[in-house]
DRENMI-446709 format. One record per atom (N, C-alpha, C): residue number from 1; y, z, x; residue in three letters. Coordinates in nm, 2 decimals. Example, Ala and Ser with C-alpha at 12.3 -4.5 7.8 and 13.67 -1.06 7.14 Angstrom:
2
R	resi	y	z	x	resn
R	1	-0.57	0.78	1.32	ALA
R	1	-0.45	0.78	1.23	ALA
R	1	-0.33	0.78	1.32	ALA
R	2	-0.22	0.71	1.28	SER
R	2	-0.11	0.71	1.37	SER
R	2	0.00	0.79	1.29	SER
END
This chain:
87
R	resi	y	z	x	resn
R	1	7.55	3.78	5.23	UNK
R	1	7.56	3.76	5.38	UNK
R	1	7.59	3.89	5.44	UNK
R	2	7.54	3.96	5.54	UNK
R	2	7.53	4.04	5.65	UNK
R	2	7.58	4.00	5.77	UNK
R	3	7.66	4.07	5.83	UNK
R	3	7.67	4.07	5.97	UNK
R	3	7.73	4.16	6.08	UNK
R	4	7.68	4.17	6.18	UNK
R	4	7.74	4.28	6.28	UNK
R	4	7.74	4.22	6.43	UNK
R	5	7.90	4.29	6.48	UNK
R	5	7.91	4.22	6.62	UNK
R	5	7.82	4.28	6.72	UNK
R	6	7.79	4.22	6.79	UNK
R	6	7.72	4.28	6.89	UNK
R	6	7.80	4.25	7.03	UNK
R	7	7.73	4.30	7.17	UNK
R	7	7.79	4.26	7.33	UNK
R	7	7.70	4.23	7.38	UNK
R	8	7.63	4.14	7.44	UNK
R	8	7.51	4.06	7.49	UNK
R	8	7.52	4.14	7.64	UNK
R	9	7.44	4.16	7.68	UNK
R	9	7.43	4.28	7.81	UNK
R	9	7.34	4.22	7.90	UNK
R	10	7.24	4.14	7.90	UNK
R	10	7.22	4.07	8.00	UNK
R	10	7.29	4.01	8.08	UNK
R	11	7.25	4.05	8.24	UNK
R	11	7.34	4.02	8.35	UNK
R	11	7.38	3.83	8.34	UNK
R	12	7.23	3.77	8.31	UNK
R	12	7.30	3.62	8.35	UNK
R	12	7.30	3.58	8.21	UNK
R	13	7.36	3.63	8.12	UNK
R	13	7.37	3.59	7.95	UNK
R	13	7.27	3.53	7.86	UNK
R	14	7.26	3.42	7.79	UNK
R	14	7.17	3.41	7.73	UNK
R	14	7.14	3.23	7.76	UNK
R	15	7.06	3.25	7.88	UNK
R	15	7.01	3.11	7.94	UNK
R	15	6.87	3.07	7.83	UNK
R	16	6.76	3.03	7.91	UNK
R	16	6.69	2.96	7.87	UNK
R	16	6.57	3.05	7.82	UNK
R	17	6.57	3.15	7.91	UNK
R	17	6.46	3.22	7.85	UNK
R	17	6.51	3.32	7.81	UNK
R	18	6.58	3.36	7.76	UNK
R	18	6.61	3.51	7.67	UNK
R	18	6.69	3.42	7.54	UNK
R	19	6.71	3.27	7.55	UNK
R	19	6.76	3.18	7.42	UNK
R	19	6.58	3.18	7.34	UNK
R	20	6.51	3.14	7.44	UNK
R	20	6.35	3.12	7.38	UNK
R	20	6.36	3.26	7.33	UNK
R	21	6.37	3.41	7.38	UNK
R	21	6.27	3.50	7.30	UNK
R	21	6.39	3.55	7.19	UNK
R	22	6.48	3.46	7.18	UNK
R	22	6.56	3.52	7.07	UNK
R	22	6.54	3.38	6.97	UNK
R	23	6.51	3.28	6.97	UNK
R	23	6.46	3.20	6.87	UNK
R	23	6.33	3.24	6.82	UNK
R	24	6.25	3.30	6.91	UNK
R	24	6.08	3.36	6.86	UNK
R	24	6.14	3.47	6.75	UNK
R	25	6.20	3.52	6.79	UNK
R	25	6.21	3.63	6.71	UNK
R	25	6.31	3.66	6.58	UNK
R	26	6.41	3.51	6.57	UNK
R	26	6.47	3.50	6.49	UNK
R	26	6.38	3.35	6.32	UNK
R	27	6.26	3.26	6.44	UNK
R	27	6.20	3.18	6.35	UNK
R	27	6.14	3.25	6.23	UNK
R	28	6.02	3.38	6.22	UNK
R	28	6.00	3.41	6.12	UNK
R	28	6.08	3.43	6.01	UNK
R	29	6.18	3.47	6.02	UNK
R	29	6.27	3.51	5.91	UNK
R	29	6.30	3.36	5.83	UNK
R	30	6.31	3.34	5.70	UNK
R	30	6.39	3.27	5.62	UNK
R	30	6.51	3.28	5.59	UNK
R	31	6.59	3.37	5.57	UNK
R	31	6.72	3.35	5.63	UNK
R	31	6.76	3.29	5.72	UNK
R	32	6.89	3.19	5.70	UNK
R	32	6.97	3.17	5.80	UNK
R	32	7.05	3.21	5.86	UNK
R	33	7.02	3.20	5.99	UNK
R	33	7.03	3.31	6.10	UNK
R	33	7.19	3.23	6.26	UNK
R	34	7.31	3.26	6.22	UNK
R	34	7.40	3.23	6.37	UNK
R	34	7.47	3.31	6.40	UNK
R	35	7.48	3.29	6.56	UNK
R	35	7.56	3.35	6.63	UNK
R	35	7.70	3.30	6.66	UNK
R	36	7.80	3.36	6.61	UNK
R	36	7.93	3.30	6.64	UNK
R	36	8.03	3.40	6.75	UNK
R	37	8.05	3.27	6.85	UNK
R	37	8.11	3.40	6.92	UNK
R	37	8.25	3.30	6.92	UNK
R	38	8.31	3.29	6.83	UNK
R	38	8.42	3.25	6.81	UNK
R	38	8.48	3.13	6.84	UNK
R	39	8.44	3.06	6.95	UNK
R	39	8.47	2.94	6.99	UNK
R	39	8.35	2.84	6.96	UNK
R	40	8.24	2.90	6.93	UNK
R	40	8.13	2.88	6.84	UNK
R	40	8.00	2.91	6.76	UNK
R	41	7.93	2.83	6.70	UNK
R	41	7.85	2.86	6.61	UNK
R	41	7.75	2.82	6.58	UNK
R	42	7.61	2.89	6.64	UNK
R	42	7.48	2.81	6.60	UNK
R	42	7.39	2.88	6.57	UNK
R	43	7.29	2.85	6.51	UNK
R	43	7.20	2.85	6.49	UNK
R	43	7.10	2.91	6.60	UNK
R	44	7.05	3.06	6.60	UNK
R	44	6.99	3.12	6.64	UNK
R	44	6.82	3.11	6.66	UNK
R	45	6.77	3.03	6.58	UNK
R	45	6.64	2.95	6.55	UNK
R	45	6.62	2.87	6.66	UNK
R	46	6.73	2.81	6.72	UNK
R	46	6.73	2.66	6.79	UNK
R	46	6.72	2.70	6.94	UNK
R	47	6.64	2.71	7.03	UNK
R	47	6.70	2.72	7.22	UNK
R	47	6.82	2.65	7.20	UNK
R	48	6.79	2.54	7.20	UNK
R	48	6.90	2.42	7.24	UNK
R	48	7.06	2.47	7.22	UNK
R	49	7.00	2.46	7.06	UNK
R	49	7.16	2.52	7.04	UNK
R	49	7.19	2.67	7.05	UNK
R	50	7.10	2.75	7.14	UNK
R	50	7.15	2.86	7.16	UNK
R	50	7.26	2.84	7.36	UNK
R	51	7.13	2.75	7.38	UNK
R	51	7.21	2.77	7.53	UNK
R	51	7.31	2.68	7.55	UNK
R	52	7.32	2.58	7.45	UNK
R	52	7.47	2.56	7.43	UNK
R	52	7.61	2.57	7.39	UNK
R	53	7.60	2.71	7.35	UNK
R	53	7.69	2.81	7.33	UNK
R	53	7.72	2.85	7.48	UNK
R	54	7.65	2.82	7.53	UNK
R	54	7.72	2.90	7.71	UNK
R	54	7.74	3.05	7.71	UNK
R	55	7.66	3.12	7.64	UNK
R	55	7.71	3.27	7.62	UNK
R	55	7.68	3.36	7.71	UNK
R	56	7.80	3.44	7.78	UNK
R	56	7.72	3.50	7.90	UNK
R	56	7.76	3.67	7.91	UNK
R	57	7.70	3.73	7.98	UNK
R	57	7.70	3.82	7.97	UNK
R	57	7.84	3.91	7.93	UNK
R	58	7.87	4.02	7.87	UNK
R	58	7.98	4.06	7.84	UNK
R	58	8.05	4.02	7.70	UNK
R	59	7.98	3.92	7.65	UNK
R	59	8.07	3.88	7.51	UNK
R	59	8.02	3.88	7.47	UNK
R	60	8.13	3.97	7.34	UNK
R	60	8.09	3.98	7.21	UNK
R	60	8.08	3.87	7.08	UNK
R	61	7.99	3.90	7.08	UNK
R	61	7.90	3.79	6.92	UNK
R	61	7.88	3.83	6.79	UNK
R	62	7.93	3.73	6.70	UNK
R	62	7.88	3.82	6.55	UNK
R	62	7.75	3.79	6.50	UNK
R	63	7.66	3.80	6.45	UNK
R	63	7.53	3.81	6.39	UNK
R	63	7.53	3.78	6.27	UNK
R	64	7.53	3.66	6.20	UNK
R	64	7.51	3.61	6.05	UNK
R	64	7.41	3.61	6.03	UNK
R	65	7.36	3.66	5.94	UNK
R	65	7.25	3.62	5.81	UNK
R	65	7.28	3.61	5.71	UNK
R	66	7.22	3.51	5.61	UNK
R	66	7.23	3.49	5.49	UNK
R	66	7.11	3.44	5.49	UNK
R	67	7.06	3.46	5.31	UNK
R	67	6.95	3.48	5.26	UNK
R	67	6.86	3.60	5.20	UNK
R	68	6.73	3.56	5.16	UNK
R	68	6.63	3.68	5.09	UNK
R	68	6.62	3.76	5.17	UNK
R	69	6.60	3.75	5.29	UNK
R	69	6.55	3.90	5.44	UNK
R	69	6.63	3.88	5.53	UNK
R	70	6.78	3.90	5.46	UNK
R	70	6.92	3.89	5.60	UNK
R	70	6.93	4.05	5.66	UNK
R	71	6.91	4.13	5.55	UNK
R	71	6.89	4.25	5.63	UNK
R	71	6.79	4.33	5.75	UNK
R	72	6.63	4.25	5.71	UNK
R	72	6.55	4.23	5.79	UNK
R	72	6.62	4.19	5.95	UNK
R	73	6.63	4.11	5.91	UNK
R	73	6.62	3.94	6.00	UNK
R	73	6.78	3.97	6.08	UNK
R	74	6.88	4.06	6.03	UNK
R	74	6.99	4.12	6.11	UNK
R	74	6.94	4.23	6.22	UNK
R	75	6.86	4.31	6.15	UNK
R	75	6.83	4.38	6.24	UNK
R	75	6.74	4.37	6.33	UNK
R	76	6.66	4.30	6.32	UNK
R	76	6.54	4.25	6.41	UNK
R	76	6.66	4.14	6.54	UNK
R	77	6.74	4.06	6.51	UNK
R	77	6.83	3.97	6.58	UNK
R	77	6.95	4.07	6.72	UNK
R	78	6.99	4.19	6.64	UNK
R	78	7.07	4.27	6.69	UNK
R	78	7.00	4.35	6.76	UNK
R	79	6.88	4.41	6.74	UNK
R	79	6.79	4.49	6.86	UNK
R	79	6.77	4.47	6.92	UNK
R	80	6.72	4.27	6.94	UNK
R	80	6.67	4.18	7.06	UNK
R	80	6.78	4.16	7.12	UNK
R	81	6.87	4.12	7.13	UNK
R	81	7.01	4.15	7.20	UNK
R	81	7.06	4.23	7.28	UNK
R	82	7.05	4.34	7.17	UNK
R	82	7.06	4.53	7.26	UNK
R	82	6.94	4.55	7.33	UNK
R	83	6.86	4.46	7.33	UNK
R	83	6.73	4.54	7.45	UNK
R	83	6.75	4.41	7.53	UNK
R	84	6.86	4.35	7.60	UNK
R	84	6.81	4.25	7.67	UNK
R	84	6.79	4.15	7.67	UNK
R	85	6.71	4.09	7.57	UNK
R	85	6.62	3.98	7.53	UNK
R	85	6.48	3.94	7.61	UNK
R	86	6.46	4.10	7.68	UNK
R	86	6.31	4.05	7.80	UNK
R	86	6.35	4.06	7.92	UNK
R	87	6.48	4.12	7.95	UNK
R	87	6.53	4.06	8.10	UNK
R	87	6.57	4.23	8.12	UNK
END
């Protein structure tokens, strides 16, 4: 298992469409892929359960992976974050 905290920098945090392009970009990987920002923990694959984290701009999140392509699949998750997520 891999992981690194990151700070989600998007002004309105991670609503519905930067939850969508961080599930696109977290489904290819086989690894299991969550974001825990300490009060919780999901599953980075899921919209749903991403924008039910309520995560908003300014907080910091850890980046789990586990699995065959966690190192992949961490960095590919941590980039999309640090650029934004499209916004």
């Amino acid at each position: 298992m891999v992981s690194q905290t990151v700070t989600v920098t998007n002004p309105t945090g991670i609503h519905a469409r930067p939850a969508a392009t961080l599930a696109k970009v977290a489904a290819p990987f086989k690894s299991n892929i969550f974001l825990n920002t300490g009060a919780k923990k999901v599953q980075a694959k899921s919209v749903l359960n991403l924008m039910s984290a309520a995560i908003k701009c300014g907080t910091e999140i850890v980046v789990e992976c586990d699995g065959e392509d966690e190192a992949d699949a961490l960095k590919a998750v941590v980039e999309a974050i640090e650029s934004g997520l499209g916004e």
